[in-house]
PyMOL Python script that loads the backbone (N, CA, C, O; Angstrom):
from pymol import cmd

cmd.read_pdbstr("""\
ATOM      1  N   UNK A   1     -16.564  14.514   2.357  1.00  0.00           N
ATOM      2  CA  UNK A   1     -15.958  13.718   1.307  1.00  0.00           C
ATOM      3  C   UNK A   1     -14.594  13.241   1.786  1.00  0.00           C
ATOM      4  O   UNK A   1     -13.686  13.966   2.191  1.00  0.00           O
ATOM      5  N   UNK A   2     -14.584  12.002   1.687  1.00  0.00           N
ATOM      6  CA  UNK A   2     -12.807  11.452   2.029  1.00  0.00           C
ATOM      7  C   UNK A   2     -12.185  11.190   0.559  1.00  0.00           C
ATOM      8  O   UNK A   2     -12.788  10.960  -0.489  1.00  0.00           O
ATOM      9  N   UNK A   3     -11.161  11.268   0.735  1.00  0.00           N
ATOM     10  CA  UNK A   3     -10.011  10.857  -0.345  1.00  0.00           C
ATOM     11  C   UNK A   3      -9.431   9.749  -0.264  1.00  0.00           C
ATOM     12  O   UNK A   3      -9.607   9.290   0.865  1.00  0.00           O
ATOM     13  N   UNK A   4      -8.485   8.715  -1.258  1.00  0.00           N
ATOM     14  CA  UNK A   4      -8.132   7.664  -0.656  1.00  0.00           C
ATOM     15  C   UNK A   4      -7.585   7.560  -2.241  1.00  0.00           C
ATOM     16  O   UNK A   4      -7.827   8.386  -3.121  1.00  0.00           O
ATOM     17  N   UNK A   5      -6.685   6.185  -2.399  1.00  0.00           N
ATOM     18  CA  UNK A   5      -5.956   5.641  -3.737  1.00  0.00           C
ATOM     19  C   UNK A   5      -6.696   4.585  -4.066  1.00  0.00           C
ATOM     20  O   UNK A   5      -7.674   4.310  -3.372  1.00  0.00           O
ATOM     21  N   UNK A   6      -6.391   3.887  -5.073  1.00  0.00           N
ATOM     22  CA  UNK A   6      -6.482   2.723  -5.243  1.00  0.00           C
ATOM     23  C   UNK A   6      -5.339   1.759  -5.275  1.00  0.00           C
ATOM     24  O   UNK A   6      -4.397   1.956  -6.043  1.00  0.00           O
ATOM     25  N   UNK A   7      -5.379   0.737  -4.485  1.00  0.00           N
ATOM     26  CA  UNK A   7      -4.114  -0.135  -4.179  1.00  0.00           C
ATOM     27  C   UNK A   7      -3.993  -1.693  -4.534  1.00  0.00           C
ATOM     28  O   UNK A   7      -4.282  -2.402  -3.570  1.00  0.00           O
ATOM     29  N   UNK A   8      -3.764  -2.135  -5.271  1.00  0.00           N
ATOM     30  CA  UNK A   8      -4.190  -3.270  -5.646  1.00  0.00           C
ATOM     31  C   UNK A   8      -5.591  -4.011  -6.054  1.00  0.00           C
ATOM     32  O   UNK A   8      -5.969  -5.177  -5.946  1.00  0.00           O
ATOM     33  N   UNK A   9      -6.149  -2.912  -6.530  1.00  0.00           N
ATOM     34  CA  UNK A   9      -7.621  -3.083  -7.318  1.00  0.00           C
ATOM     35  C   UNK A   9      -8.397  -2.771  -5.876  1.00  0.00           C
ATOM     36  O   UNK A   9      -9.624  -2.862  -5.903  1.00  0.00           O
ATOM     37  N   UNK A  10      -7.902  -2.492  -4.907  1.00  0.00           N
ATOM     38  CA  UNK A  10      -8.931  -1.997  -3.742  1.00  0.00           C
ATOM     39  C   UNK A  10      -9.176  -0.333  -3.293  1.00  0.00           C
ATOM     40  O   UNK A  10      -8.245   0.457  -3.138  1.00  0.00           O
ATOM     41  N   UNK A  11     -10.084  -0.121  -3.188  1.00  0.00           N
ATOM     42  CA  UNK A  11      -9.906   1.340  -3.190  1.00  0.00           C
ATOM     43  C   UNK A  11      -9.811   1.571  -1.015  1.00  0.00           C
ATOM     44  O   UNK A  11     -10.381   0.929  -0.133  1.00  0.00           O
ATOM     45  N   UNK A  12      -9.009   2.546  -0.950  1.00  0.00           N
ATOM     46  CA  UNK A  12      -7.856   2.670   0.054  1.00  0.00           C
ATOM     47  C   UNK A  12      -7.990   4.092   0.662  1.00  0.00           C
ATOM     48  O   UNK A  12      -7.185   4.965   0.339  1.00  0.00           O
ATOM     49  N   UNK A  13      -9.289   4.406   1.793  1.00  0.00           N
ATOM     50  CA  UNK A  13      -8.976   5.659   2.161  1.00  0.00           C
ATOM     51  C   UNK A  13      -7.746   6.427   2.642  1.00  0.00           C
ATOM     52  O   UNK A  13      -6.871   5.608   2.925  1.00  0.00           O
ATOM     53  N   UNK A  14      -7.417   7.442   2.804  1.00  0.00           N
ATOM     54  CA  UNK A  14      -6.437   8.258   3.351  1.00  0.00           C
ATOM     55  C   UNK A  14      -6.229   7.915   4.849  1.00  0.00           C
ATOM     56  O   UNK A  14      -7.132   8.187   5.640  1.00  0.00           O
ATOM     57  N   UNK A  15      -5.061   7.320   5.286  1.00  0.00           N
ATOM     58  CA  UNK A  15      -5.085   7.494   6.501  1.00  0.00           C
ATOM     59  C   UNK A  15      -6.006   8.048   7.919  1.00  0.00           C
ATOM     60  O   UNK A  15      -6.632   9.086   7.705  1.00  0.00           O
ATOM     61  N   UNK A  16      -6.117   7.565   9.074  1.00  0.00           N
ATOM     62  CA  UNK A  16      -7.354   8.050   9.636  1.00  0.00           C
ATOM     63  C   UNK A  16      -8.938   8.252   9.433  1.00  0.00           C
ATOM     64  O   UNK A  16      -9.815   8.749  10.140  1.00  0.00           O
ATOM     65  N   UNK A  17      -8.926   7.708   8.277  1.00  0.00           N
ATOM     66  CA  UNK A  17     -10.285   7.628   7.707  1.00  0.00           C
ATOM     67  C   UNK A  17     -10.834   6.108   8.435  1.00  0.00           C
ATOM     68  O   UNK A  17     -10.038   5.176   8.550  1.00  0.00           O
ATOM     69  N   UNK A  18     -12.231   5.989   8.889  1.00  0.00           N
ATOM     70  CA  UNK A  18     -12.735   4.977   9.127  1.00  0.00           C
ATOM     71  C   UNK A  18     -13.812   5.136   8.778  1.00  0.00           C
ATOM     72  O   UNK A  18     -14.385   6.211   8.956  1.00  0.00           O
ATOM     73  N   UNK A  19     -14.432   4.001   8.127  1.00  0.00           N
ATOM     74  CA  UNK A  19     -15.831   3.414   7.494  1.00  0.00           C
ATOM     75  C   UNK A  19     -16.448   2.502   7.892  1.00  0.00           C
ATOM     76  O   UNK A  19     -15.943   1.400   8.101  1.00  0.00           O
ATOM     77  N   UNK A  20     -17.498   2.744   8.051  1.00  0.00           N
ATOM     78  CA  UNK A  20     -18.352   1.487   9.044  1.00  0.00           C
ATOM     79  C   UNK A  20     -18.056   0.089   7.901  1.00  0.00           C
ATOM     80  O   UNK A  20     -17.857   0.358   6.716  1.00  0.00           O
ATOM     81  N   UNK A  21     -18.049  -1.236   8.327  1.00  0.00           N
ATOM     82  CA  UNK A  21     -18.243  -2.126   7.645  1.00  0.00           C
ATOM     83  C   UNK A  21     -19.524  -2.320   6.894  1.00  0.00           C
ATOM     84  O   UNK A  21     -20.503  -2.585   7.591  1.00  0.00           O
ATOM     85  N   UNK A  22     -19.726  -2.220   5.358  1.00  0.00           N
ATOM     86  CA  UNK A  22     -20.913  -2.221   5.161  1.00  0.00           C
ATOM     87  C   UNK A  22     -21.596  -1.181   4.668  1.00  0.00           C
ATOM     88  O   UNK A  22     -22.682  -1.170   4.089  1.00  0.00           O
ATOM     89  N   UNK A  23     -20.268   0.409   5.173  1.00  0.00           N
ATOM     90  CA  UNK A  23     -21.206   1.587   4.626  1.00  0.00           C
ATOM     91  C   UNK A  23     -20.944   1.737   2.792  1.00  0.00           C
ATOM     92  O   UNK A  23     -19.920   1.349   2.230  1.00  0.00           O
ATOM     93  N   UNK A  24     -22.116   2.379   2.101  1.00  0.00           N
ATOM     94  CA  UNK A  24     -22.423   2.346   1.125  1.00  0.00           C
ATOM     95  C   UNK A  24     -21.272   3.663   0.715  1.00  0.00           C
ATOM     96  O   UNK A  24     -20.951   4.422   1.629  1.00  0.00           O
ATOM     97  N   UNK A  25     -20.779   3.844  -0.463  1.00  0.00           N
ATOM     98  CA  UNK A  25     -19.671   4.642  -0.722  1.00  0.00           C
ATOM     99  C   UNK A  25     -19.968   5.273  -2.191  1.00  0.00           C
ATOM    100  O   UNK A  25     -20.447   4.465  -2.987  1.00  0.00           O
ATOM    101  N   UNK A  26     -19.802   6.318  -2.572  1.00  0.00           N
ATOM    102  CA  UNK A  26     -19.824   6.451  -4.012  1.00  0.00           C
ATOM    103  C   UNK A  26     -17.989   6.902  -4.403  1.00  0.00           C
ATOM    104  O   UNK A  26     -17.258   7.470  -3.591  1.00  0.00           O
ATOM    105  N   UNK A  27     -17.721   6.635  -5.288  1.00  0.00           N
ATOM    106  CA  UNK A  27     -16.501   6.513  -6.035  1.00  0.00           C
ATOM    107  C   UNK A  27     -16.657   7.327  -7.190  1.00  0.00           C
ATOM    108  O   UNK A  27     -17.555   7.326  -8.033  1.00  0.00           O
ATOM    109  N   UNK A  28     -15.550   8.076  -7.079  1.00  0.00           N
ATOM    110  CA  UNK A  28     -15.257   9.195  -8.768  1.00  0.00           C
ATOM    111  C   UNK A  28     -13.757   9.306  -8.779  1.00  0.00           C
ATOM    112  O   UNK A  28     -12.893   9.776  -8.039  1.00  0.00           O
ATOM    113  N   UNK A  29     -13.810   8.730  -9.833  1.00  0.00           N
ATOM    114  CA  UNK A  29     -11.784   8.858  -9.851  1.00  0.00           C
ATOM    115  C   UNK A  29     -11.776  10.291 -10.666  1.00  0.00           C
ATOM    116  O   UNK A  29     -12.526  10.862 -11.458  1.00  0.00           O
ATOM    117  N   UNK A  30     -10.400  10.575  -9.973  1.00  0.00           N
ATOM    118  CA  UNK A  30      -9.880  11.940 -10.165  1.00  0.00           C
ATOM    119  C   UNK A  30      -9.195  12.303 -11.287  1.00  0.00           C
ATOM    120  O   UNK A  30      -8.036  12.053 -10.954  1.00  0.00           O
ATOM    121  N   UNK A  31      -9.142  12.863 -12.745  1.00  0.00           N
ATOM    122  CA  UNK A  31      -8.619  12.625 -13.663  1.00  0.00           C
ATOM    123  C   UNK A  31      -7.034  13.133 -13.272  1.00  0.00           C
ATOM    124  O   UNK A  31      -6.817  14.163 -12.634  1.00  0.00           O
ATOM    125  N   UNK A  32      -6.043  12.278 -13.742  1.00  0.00           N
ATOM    126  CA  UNK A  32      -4.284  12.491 -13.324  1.00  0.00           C
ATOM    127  C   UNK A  32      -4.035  13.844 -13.640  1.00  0.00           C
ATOM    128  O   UNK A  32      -2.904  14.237 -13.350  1.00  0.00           O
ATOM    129  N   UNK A  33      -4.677  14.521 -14.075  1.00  0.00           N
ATOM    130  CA  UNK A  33      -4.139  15.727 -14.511  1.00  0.00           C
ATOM    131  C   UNK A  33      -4.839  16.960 -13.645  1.00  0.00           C
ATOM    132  O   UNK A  33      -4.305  18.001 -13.261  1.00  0.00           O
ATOM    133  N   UNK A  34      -5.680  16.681 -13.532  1.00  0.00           N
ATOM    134  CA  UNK A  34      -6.543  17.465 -12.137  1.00  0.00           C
ATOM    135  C   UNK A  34      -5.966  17.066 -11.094  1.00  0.00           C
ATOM    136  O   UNK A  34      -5.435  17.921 -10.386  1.00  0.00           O
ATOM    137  N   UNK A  35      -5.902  15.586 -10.680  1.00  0.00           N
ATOM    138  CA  UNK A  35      -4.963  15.438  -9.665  1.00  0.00           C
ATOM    139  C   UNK A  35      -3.605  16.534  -9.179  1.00  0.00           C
ATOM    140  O   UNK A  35      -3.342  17.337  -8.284  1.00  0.00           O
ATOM    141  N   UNK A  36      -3.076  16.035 -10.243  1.00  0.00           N
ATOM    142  CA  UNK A  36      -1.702  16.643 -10.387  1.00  0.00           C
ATOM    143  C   UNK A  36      -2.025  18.038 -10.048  1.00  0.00           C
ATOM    144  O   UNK A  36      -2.019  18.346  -8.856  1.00  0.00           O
ATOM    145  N   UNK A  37      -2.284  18.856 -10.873  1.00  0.00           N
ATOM    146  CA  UNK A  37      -2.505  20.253 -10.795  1.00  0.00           C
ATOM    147  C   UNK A  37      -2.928  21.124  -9.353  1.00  0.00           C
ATOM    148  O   UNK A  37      -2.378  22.142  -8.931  1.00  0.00           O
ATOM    149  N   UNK A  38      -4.014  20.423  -8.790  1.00  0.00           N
ATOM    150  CA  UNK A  38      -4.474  20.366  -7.759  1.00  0.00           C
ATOM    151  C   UNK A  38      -3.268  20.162  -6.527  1.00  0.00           C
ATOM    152  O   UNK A  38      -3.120  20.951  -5.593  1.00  0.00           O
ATOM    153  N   UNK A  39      -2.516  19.021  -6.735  1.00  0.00           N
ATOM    154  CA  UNK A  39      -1.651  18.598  -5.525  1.00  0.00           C
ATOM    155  C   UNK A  39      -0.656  18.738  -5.457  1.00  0.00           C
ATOM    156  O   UNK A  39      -0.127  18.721  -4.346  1.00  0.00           O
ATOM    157  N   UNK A  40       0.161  18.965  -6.720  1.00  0.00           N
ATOM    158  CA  UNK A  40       1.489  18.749  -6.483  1.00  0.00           C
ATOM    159  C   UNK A  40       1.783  20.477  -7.697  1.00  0.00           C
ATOM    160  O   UNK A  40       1.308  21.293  -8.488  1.00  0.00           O
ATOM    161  N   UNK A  41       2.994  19.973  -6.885  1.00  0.00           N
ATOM    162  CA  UNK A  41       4.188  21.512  -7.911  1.00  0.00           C
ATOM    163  C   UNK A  41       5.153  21.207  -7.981  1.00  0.00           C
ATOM    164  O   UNK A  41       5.977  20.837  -7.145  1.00  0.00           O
ATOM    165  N   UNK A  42       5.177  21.399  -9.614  1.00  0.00           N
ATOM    166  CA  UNK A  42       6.659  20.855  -9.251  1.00  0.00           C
ATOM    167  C   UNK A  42       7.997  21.569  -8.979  1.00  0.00           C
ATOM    168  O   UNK A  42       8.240  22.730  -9.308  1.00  0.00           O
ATOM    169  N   UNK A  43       8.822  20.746  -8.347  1.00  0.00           N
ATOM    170  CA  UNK A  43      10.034  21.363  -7.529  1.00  0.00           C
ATOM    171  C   UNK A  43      10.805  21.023  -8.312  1.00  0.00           C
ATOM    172  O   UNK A  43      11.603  21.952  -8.195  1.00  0.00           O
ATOM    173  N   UNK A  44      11.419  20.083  -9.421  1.00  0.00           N
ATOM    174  CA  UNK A  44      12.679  19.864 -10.414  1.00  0.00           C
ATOM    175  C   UNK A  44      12.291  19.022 -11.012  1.00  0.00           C
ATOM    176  O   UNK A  44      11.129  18.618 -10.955  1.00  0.00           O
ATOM    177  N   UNK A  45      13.503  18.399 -11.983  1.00  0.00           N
ATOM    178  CA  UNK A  45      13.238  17.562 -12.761  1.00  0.00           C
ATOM    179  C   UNK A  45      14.327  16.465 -12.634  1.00  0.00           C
ATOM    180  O   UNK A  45      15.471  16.754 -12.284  1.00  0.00           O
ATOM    181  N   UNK A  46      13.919  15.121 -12.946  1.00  0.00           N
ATOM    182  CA  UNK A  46      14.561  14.191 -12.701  1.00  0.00           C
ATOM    183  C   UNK A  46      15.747  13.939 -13.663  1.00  0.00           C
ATOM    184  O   UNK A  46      15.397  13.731 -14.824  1.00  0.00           O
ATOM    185  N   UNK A  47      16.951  13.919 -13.442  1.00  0.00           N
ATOM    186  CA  UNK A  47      18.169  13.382 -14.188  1.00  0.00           C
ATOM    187  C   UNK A  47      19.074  12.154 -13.824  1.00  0.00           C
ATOM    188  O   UNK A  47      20.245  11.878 -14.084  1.00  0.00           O
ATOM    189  N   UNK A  48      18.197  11.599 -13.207  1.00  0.00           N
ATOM    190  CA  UNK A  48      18.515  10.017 -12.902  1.00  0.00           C
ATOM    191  C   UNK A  48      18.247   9.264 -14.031  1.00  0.00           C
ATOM    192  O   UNK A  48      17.646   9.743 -14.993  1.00  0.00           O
ATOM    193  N   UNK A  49      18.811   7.650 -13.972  1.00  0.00           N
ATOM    194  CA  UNK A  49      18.648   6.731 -15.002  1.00  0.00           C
ATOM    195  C   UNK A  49      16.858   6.608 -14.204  1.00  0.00           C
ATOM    196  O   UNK A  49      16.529   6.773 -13.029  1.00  0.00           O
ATOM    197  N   UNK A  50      15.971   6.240 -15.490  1.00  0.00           N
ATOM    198  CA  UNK A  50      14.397   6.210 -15.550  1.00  0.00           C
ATOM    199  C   UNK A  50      14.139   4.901 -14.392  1.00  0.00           C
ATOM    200  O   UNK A  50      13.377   4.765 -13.435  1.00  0.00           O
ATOM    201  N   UNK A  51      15.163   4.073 -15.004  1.00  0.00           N
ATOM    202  CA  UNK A  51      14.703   2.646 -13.917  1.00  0.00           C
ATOM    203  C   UNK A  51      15.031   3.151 -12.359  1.00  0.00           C
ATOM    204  O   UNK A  51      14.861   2.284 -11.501  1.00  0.00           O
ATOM    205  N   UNK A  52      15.279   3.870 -12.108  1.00  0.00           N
ATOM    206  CA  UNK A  52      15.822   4.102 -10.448  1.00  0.00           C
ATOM    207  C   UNK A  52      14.542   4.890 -10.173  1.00  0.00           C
ATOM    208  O   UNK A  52      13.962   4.445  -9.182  1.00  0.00           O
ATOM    209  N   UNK A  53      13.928   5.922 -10.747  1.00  0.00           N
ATOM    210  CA  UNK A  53      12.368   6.486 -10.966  1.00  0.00           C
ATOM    211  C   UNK A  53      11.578   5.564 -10.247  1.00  0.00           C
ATOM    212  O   UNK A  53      11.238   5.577  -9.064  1.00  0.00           O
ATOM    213  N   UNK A  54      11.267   4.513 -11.432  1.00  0.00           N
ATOM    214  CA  UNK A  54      10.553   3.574 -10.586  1.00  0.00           C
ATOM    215  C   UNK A  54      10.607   2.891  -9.887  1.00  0.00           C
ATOM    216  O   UNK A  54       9.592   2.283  -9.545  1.00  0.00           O
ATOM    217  N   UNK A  55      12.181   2.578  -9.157  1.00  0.00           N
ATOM    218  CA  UNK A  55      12.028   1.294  -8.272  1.00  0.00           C
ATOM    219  C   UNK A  55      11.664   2.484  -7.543  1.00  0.00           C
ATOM    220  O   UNK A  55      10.482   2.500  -7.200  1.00  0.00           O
ATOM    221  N   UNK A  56      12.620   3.863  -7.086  1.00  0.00           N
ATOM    222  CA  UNK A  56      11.809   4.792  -6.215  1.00  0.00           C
ATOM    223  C   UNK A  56      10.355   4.728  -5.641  1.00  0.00           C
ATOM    224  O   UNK A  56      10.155   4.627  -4.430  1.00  0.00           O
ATOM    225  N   UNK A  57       9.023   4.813  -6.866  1.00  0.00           N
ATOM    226  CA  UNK A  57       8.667   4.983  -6.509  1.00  0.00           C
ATOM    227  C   UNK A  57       7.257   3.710  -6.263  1.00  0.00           C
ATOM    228  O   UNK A  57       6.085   3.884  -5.930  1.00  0.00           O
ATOM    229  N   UNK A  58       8.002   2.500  -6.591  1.00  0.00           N
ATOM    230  CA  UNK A  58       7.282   0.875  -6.351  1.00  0.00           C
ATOM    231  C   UNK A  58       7.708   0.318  -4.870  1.00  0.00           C
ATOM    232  O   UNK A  58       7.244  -0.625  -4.230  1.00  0.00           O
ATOM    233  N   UNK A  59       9.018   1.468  -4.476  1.00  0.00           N
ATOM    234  CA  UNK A  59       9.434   1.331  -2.915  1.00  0.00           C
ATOM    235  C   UNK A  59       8.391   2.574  -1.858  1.00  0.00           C
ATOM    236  O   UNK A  59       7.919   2.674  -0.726  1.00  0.00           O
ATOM    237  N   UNK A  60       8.466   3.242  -3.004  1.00  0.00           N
ATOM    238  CA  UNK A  60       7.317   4.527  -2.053  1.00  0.00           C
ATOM    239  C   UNK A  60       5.888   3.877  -1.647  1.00  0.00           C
ATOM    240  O   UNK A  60       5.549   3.778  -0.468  1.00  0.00           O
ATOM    241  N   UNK A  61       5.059   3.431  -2.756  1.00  0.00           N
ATOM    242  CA  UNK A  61       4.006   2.315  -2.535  1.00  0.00           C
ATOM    243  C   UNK A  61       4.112   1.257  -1.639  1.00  0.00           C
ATOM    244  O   UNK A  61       3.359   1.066  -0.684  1.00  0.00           O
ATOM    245  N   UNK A  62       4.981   0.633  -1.937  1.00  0.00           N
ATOM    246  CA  UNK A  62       5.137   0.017  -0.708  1.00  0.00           C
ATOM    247  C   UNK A  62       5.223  -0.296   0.221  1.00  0.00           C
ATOM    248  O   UNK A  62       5.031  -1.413   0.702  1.00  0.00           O
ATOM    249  N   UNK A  63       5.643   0.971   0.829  1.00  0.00           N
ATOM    250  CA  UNK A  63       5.719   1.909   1.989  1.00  0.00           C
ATOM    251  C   UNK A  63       4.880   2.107   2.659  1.00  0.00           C
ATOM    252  O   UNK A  63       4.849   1.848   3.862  1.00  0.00           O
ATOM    253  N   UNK A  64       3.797   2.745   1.832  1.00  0.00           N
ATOM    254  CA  UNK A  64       2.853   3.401   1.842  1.00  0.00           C
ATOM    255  C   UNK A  64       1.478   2.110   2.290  1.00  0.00           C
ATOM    256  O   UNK A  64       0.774   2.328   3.275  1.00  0.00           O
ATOM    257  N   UNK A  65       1.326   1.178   1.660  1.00  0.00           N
ATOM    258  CA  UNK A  65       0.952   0.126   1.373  1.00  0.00           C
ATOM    259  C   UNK A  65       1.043  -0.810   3.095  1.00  0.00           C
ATOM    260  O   UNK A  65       0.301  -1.205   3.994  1.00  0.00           O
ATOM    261  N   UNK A  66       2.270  -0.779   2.767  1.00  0.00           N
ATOM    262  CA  UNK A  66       2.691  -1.185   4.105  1.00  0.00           C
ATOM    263  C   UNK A  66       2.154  -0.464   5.531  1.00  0.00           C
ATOM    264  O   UNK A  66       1.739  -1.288   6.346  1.00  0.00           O
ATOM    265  N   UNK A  67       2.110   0.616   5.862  1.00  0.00           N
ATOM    266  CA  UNK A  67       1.603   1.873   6.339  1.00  0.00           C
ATOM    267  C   UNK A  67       0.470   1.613   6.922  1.00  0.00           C
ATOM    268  O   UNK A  67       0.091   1.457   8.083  1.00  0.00           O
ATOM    269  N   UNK A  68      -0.235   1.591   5.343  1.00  0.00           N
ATOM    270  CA  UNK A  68      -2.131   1.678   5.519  1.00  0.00           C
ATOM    271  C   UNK A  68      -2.546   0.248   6.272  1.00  0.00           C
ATOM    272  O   UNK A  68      -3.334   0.276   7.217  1.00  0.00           O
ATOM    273  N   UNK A  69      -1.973  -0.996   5.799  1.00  0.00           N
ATOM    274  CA  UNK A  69      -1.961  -2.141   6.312  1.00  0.00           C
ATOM    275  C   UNK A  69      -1.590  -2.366   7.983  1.00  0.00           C
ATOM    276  O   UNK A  69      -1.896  -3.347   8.660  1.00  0.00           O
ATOM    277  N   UNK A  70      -1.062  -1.511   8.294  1.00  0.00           N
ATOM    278  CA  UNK A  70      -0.919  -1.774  10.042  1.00  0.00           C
ATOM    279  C   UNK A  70      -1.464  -0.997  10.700  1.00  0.00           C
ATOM    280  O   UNK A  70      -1.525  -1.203  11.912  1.00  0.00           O
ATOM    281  N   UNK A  71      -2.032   0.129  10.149  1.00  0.00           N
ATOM    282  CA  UNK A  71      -3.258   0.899  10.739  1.00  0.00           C
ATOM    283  C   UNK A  71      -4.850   0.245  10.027  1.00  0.00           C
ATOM    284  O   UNK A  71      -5.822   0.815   9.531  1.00  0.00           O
ATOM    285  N   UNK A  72      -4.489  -1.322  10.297  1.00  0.00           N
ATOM    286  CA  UNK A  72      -5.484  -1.664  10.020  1.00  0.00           C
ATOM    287  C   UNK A  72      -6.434  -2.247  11.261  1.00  0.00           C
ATOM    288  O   UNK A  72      -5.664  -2.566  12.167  1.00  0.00           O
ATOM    289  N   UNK A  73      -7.993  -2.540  11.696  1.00  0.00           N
ATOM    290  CA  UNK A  73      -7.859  -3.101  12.796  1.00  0.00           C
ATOM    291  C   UNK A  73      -8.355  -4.224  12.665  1.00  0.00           C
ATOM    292  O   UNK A  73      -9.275  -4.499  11.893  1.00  0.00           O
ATOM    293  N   UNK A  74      -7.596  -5.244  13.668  1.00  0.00           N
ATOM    294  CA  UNK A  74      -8.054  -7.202  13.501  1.00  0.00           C
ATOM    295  C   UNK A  74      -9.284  -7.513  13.580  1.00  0.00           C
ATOM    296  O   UNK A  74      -9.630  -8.690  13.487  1.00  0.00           O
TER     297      UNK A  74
END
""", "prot")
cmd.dss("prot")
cmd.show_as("cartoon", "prot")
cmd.util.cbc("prot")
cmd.orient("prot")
């Protein structure tokens, strides 16, 4: 089983993952709260203004986004 996001309405394996062009895939999204529970712990809590939150983390995606896109091959 691979893991992966969804990124602009495309669904986006995990890094190092490769799929034949063409191979057949089944899809089950992960409910956010299983997610969560499963992956993360939390370490603190945020006391920043909320808007800095998200540019944070629309720059993290992006990033990220950016990332998956050049480990892409031509």
């Amino acid at each position: 089983m691979y893991k992966g996001m969804v990124v602009k309405g495309v669904v986006v394996p995990e890094v190092g993952v490769m799929l034949r062009e063409g191979s057949e895939v089944r899809i089950e999204p992960i409910e956010m709260e299983q997610a969560v529970s499963r992956h993360f712990r939390p370490v603190g809590e945020w006391v920043g203004p909320l808007g800095e939150i998200d540019r944070l983390i629309r720059e993290s995606q992006d990033l990220r986004e950016a990332d998956l896109l050049s480990h892409e091959q031509p």
